[in-house]
matplotlib code that plots the C-alpha trace (Angstrom):
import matplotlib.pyplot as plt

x = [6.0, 5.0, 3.9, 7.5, 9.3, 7.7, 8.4, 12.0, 12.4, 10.4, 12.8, 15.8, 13.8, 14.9, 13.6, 13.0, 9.9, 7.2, 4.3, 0.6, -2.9, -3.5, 0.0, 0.1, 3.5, 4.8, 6.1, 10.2, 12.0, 15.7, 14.6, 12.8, 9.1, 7.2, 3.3, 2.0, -0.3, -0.9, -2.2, -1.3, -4.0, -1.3, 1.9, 2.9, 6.8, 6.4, 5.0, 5.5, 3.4, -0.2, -0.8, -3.7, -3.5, -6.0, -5.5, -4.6, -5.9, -3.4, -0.1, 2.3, 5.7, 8.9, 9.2, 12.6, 10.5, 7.9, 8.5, 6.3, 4.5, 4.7]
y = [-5.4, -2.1, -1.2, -2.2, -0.2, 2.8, 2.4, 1.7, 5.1, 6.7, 5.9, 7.6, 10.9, 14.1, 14.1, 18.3, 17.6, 19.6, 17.3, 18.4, 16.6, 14.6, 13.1, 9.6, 7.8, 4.9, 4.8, 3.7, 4.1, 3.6, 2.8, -0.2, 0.2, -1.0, 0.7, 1.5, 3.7, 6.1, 9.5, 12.9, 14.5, 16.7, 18.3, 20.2, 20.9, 19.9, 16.7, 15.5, 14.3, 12.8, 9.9, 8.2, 4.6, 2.5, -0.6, 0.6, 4.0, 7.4, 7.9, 10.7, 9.9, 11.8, 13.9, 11.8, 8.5, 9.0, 8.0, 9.9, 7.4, 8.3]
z = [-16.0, -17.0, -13.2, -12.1, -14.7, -13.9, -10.2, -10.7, -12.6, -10.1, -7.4, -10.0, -10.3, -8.8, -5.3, -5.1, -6.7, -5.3, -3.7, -4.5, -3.6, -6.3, -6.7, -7.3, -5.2, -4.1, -0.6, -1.3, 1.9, 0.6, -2.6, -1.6, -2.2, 0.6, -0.5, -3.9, -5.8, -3.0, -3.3, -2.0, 0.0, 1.8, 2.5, 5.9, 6.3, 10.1, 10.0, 6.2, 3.9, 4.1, 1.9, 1.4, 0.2, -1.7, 1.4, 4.4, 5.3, 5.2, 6.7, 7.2, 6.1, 5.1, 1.5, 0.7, 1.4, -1.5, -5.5, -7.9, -10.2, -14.0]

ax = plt.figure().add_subplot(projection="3d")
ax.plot(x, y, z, "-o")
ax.set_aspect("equal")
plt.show()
């Protein structure tokens, strides 16, 4: 219950938040989350961010698309 709280205000959070390795984020394209608990590995304003996920390998996918976990 916890887990789903905190991804519900992740998706309310102020989306100019600046993306660093390390970040933790669940992947919320119009604020449905479709991935969780992903990390940042890194950020490139051309092609997005990098994401590495604990199933499924690393993706690149758009800044606006990401929630920041608490």
């Amino acid at each position: 219950m916890k887990y789903i709280i905190s991804s519900l205000l992740a998706l309310l959070r102020n989306k100019n938040i600046q993306l660093e390795a390390g970040l933790r984020v669940n992947y919320a394209p119009h604020g449905y989350v479709k991935k969780f608990d992903g990390t940042v590995v890194a950020y490139d304003k051309a092609r997005g961010v990098l994401v590495a996920w604990p199933r499924g390998g690393s993706d690149w996918l758009s800044k606006e698309d990401l929630a920041v976990i608490c």
